[in-house]
C-alpha positions in Angstrom: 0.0 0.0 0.0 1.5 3.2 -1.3 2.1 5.8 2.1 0.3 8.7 0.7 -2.9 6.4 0.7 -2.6 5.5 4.6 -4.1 8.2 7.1 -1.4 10.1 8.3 -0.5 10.1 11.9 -2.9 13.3 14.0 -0.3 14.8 16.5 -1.3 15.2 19.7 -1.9 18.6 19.6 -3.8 19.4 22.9 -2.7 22.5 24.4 -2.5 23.1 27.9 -5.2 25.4 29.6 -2.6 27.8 31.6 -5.3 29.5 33.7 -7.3 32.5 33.7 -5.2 35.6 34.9 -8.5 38.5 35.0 -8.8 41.0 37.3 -11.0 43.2 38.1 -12.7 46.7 37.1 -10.3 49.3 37.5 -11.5 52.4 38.8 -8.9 54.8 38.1 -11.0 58.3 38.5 -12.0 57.1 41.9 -8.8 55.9 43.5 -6.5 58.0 41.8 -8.4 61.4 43.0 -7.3 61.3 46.8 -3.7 61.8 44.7 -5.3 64.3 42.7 -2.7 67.7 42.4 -5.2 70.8 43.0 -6.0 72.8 39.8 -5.6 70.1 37.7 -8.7 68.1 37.8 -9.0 68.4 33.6 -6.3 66.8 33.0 -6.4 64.3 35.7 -10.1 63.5 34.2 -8.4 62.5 31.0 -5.7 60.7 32.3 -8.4 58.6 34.3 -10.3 58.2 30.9 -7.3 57.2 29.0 -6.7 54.6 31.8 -10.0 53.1 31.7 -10.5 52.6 27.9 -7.0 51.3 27.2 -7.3 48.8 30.2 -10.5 48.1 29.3 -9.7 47.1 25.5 -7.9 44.3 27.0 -10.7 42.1 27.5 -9.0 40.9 31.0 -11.4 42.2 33.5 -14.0 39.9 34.1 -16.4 42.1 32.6 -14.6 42.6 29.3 -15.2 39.0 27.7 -18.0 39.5 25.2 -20.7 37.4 24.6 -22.9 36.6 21.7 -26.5 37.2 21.4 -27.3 34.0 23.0 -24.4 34.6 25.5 -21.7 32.2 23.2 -18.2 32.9 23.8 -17.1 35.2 21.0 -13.3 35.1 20.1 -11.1 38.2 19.9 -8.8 37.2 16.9 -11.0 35.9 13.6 -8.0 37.5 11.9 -4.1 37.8 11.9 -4.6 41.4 11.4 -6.4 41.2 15.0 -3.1 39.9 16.7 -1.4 43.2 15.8 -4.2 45.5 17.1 -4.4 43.8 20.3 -0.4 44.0 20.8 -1.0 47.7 19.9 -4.0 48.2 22.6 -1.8 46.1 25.2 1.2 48.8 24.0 -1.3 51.4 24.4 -2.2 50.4 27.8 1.6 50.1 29.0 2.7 53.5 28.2 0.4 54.9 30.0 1.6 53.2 33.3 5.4 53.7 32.4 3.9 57.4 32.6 3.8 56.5 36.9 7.5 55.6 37.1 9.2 56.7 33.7 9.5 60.5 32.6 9.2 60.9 29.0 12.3 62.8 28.6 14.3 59.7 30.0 12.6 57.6 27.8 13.1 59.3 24.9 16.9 59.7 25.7 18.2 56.4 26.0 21.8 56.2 27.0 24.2 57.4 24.7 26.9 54.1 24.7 25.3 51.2 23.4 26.8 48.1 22.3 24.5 45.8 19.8 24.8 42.7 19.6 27.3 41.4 16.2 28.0 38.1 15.1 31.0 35.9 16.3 31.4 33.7 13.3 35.4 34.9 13.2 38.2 35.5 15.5 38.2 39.3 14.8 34.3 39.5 15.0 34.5 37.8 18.6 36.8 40.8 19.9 33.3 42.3 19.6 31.2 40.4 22.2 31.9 41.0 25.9 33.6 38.1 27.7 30.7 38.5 30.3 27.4 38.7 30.7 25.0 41.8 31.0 25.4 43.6 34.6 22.4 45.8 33.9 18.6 45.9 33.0 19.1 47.8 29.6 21.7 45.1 28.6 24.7 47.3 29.6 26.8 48.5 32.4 26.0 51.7 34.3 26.5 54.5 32.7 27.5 58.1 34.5 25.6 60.8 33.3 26.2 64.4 32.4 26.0 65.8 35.7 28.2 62.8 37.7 24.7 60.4 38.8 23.4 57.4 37.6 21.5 57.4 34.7 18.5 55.8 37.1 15.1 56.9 38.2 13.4 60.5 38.4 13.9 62.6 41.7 9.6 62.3 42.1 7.7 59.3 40.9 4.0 58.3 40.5 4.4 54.7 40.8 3.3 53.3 44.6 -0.1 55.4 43.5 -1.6 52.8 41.2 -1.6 50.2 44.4 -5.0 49.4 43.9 -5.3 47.3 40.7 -6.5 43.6 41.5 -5.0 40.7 40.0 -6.1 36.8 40.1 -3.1 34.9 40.8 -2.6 32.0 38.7 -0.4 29.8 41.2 -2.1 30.3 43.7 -5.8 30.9 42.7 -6.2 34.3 44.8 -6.4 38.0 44.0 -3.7 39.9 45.0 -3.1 43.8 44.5 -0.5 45.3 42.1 1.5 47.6 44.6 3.0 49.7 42.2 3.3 51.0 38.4 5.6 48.2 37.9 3.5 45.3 39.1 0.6 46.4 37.1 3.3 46.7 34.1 4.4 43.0 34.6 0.6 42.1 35.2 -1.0 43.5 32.4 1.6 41.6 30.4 1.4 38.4 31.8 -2.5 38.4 31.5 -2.6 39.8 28.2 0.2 36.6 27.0 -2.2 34.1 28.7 -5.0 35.6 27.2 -3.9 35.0 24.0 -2.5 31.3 24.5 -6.2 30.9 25.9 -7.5 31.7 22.3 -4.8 29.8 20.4 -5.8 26.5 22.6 -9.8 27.0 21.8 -9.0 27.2 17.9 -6.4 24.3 18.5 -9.2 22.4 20.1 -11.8 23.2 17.2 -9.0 22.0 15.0 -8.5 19.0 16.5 -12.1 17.8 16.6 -12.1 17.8 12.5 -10.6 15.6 10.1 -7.3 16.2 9.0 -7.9 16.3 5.1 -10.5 18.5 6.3 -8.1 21.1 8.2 -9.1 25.0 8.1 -5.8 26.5 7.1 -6.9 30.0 8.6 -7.6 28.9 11.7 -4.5 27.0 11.8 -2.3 30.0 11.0 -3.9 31.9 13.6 -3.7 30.0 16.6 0.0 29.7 15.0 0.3 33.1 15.3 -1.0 33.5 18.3 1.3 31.6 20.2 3.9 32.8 18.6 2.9 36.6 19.5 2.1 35.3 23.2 6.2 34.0 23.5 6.9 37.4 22.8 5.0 39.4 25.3 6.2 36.9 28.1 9.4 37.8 27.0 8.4 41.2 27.0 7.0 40.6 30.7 10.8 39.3 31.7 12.3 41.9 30.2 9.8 44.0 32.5 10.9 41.9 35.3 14.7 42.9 35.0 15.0 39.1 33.8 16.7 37.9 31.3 14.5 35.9 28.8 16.3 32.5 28.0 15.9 30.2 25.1 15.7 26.5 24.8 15.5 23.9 22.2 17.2 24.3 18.8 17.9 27.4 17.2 15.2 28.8 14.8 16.2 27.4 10.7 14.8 29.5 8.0 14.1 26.9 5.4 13.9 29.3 2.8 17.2 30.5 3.4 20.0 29.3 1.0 22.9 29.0 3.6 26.1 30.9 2.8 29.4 29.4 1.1 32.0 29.7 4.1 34.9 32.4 3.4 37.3 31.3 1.1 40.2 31.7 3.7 38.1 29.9 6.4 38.2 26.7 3.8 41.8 27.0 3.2 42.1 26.7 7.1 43.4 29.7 7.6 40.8 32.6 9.3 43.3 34.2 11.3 41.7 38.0 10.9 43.9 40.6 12.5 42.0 43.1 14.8 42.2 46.9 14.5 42.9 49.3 17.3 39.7 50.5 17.1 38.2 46.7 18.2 41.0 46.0 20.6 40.4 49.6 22.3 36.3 48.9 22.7 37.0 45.0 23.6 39.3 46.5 26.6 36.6 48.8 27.4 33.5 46.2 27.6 36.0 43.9 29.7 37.1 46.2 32.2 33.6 47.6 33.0 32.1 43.9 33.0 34.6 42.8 35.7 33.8 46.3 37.8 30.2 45.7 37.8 31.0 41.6 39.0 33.2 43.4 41.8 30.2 45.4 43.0 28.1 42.8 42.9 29.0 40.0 44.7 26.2 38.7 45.8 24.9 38.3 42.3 23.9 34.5 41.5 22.3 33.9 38.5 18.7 32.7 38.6 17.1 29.5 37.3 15.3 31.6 34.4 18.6 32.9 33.3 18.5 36.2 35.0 20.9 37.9 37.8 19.5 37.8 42.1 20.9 41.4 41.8 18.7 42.3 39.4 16.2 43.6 41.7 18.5 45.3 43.8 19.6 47.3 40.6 16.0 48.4 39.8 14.2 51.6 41.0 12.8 49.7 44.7 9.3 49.2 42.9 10.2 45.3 42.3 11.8 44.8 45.7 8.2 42.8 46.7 7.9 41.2 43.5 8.9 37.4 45.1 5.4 38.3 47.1 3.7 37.6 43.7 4.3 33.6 42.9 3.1 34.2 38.9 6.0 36.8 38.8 8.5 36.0 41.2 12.0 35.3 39.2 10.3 35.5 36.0 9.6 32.1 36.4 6.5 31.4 35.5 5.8 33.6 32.2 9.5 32.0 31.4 8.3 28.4 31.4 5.0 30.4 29.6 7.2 31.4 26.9 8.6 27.8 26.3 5.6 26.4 26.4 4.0 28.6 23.9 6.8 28.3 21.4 6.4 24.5 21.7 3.0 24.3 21.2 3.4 26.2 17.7 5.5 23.9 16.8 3.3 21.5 17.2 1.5 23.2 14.9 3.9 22.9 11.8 3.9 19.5 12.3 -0.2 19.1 12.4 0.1 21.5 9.0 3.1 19.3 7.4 0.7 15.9 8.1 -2.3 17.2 6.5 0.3 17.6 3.3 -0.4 15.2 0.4 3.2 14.4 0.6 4.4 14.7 4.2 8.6 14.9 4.5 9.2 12.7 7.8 12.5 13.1 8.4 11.6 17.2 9.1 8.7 15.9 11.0 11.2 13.4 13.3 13.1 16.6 13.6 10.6 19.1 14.3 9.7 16.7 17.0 12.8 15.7 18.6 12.9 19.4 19.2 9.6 19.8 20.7 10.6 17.0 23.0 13.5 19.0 24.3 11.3 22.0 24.6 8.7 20.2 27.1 12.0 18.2 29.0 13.3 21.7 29.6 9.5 23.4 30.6 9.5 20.1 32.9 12.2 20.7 34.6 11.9 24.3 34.9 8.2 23.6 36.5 9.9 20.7 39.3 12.5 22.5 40.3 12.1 26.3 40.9 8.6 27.1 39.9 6.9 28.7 42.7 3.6 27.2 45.0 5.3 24.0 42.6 2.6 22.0 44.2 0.0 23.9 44.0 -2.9 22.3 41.3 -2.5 24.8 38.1 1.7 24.2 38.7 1.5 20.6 39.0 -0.9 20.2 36.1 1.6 22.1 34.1 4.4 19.8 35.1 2.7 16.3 34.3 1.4 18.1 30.9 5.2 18.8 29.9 6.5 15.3 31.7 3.7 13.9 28.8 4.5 15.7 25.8 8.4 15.4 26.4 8.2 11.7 25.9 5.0 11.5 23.7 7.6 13.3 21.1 10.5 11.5 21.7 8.3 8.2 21.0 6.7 9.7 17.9 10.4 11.7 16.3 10.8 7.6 16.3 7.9 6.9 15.0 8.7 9.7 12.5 12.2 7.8 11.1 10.2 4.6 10.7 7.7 6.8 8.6 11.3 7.8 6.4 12.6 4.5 6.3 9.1 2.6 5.0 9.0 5.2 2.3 11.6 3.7 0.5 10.3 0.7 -0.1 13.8 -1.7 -0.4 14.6 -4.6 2.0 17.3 -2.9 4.3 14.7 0.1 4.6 11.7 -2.5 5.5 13.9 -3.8 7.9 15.0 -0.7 9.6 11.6 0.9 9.6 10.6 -2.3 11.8 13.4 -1.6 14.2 12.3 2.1 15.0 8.8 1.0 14.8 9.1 -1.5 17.5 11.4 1.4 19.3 8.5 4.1 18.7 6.1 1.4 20.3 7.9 0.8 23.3 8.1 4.3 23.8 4.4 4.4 23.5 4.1 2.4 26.1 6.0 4.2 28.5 4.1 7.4 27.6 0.6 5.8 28.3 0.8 6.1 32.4 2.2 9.8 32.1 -0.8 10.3 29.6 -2.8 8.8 32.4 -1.8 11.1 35.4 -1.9 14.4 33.3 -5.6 13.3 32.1 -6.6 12.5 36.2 -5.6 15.7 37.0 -6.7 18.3 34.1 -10.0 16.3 35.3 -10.4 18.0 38.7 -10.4 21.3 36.7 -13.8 22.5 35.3 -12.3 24.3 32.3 -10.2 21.1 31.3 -12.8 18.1 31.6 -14.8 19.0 28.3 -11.6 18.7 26.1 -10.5 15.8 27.1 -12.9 13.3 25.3 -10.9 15.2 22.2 -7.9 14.5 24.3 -8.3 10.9 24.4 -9.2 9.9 20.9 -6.1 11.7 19.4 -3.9 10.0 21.8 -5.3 6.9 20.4 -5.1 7.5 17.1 -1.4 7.8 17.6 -1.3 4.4 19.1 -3.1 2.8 16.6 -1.3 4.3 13.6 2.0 2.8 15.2 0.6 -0.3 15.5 -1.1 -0.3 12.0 2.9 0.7 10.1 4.2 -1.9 12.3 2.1 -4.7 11.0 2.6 -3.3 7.5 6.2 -3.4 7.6 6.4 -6.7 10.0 3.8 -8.7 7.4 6.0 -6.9 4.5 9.5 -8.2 5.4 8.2 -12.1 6.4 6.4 -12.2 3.0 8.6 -10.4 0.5 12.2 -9.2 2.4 13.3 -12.1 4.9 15.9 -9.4 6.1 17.1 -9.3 9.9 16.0 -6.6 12.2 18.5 -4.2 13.1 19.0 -1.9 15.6 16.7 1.5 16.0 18.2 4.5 14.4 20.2 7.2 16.6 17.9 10.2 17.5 18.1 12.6 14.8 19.7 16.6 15.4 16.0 18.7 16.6 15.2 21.1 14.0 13.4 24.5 15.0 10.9 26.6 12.6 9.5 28.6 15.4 10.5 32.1 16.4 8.6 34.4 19.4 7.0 37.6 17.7 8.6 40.5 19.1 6.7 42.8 21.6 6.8 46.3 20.0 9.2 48.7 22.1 6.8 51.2 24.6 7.5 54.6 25.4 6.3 56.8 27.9 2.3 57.3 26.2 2.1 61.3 24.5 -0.4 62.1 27.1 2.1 62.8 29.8 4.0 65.0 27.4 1.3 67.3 28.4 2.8 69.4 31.3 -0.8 69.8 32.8 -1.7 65.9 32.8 2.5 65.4 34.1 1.9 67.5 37.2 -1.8 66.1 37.8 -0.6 63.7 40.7 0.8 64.1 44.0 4.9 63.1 43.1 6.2 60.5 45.7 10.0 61.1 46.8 12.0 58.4 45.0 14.5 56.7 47.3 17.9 57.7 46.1 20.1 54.6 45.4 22.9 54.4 48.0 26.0 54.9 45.9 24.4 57.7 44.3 23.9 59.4 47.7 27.2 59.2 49.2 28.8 60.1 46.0 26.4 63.4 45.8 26.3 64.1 49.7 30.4 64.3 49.1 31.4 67.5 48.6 33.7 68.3 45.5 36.8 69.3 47.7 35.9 67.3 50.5 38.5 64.3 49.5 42.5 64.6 48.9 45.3 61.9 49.7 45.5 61.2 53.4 42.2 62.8 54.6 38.9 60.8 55.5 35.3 61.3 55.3 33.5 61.5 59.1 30.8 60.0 60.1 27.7 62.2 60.9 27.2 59.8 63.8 29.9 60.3 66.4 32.7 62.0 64.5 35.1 58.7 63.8 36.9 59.0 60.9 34.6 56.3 58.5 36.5 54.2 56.3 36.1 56.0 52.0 33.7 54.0 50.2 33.6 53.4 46.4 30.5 54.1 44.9 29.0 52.3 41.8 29.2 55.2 39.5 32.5 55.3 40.1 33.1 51.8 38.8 31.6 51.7 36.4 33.3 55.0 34.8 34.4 54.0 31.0 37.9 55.6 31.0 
């Protein structure tokens, strides 16, 4: 029987449901108005407005999910072009709180020595990347300004104001408040990255319960899209974090992409490019300012989600509480987000490259095998540092990805099996039935994770209607296995007569998956206005402690041989070194 005439093999496709993050109705006017700055009500009016429609767009308070005229759920995306208008009202939404902690001025002036990031494919090009890692939130090291201080927060800020937005916490299933600008910031993302996973996995669902001839390409690409956008606003929430986002799994392939001849000298073995002074001078630079900001810090451990302990240290004090919030502390939660929403679109590709009339298994075994290392790496992640770990949503999440991880491990198998039969010659039939009997076994060993994951996505309301969906695919993966199996197994003791090998070697993983960049925000144009920018009560920003002793110094207040005093008891204090001043590019 030819393989394009066999039903293909349905991935598993089922998508994890990550939780409802809504929160309730903001009311800005009302809250905000004990804050209110005298003689500015007008503009405080339309900064309250502006508040309330942007957050409301969001469709995360638990009022904002609309309905149809019999009270149906009614998606937000029926379109791509919907994706990028709800990234632009989630921007939207965003600038206007970076208004509570960020002036637009510092904003708009973003420091004036940047490296970017170049490639390292020679010697000479390597000179360019610094030895060690970031040491700041903006990538960098600290930069002095102008005037001698840090290049840190406004003297007044706005942020402990908006204290009073409520948030359902994921983890833990309770509401806690946002206590600043920059916990609703982080919030807002976070819910508005779930929210859009949420309508990938219903269209992922609805795909899943037709026939795969019969698959709805538009659909498909949307929920595609979807969860490809939703990686990159959980990046976008790390990034908000002070975290680090960190990748997993292979490195994105553009298959459309001719690859590059390599350098003629690079052939000839010799790449030996000589630097100029102008590289050696900035490599010197970028080394010496990345080993005085580890000298500062040396306390700094780096986190499990790739980020720095110090980083919250280094922040402006509004994410000093952030560990209170278990869906945000670390960044460890919209990091294993992130993963898992990368790895369920590319779950995707391999659903679209099956419904092909003539499906190319050995990308499918690779596409897989790298899916498989997605979910091992989400697993882990969720065991070992996840916070309130044991708590129900966490420990769904954790058998979900223990699952998939070896459900694609079995099925890459099953994939080179698929390769081998295709060939139709005796050492192929032979081989296939070696991986085949592998991919089975594998099977087998998925089954009871299957089991657990299924027992408890059951004690959760939203979970037990999709699971009948669930089940059948699962089985149809069996079955398939079991059916190519036979076919090759009848094919060899009737035609062939070869001996059964050994299984093939797991293939390299393969990634065509990339997270959609969240669009850059700036401080929104409505605090440009200097009526709406001095319509709050300012809070005194604490000063950072290096930046006070250096400013509370007077200019001719240090030589050689003469000390500082204490303001205490008048003992001569021991001269301290102050950030800025190592982190001075010289």
């Amino acid at each position: 029987m030819a393989t394009s005439q066999r039903q293909p093999l349905p991935p598993c496709c089922h998508a994890v449901h990550p939780g409802a993050k809504d929160t309730t109705k903001a009311r800005f006017k009302t809250e905000l108005s004990a804050v209110a700055a005298a003689g500015r009500q007008d503009a405080f009016a339309r900064l309250a407005a502006a508040l309330t429609d942007t957050r409301s767009a969001l469709q995360l308070d638990r009022s904002g999910f609309g309905g149809g005229a019999k009270g149906e759920r009614v998606s937000r995306f029926s379109a791509v072009d919907d994706i990028q208008s709800y990234m632009a009202e989630v921007a939207a939404y965003l600038s206007l709180v970076k208004g509570f902690y960020s002036s637009p001025a510092a904003s708009a002036n973003p420091p004036a020595v940047s490296y970017a990031s170049v490639d390292a494919s020679t010697p000479a090009s390597t000179l360019r990347q610094p030895l060690i890692g970031d040491h700041s939130p903006l990538g960098g090291v600290l930069l002095e300004d102008s005037d001698g201080g840090s290049g840190a927060a406004p003297t007044a800020s706005y942020s402990a104001h908006l204290k009073f937005c409520v948030w359902k916490d994921v983890l833990t299933n309770t509401q806690l408040h946002a206590l600043n600008a920059r916990h609703e910031y982080a919030q807002a993302l976070l819910a508005s990255g779930i929210f859009m996973v949420n309508e990938a996995r219903e269209k992922v669902d609805a795909l899943l319960g037709g026939r795969l001839s019969e698959l709805d390409e538009t659909q498909l690409k949307l929920a595609y899209q979807l969860f490809l956008s939703a990686a990159g606003v959980f990046d976008a929430c790390l990034e908000a974090l002070d975290v680090t986002p960190r990748a997993v799994g292979a490195a994105h392939t553009d298959l459309s992409v001719v690859p590059e001849p390599e350098p003629a000298a690079a052939v000839n073995g010799d790449s030996r490019d000589i630097p100029d002074d102008d590289m050696m001078e900035k490599w010197r630079a970028e080394q010496l300012n990345a080993d005085a900001a580890s000298r500062t810090e040396p306390g700094a451990t780096t986190t499990a989600a790739g980020g720095s302990s110090a980083a919250v240290s280094r922040s402006d004090g509004d994410l000093a509480q952030i560990h209170r919030v278990p869906d945000l502390a670390h960044g460890r939660y919209p990091q294993l987000l992130a993963w898992l929403a990368l790895a369920e679109a590319q779950e995707l590709v391999i659903l679209r490259g099956m419904s092909r009339e003539f499906v190319d298994f050995s990308l499918m075994a690779k596409l897989s095998m790298d899916i498989a290392t997605r979910y091992r790496e989400s697993n882990a992640l969720a065991t070992q540092t996840l916070p309130c770990a044991t708590s129900p949503q966490a420990d769904k999440v954790r058998l979900y990805a223990t699952f998939k991880a070896h459900y694609y491990v079995a099925i890459s198998v099953y994939f080179q099996g698929a390769a081998c039969m295709e060939r139709e010659d005796a050492a192929s039939c032979a081989q296939a039935i070696a991986n085949f009997k592998k991919a089975k076994l594998l099977m087998q060993q998925v089954a009871p994770r299957k089991q657990r994951y299924e027992e408890k996505a059951r004690q959760q309301k939203e979970d037990r209607e999709r699971l009948d969906t669930f089940k059948a695919i699962y089985v149809r993966s069996e079955q398939i296995v079991d059916r190519d199996l036979d076919i090759m197994t009848h094919r060899n003791d009737s035609v062939y007569y070869e001996r059964i090998p050994e299984a093939e070697a797991a293939v390299e993983p393969l990634s065509l998956v990339r997270a959609t960049a969240f669009p850059a925000v700036d401080v929104h144009a409505l605090w440009r206005d200097a009526d709406v920018a001095t319509c709050l009560k300012p809070i005194a920003a604490p000063v950072p402690a290096g930046a006070a002793a250096t400013r509370s110094t007077p200019a001719t207040g240090t030589s050689a041989g003469i000390g500082t005093t204490s303001s205490v008891n008048g003992s001569p204090a021991p001269p301290r070194q102050s950030c800025c001043e190592s982190c001075v590019i010289s």
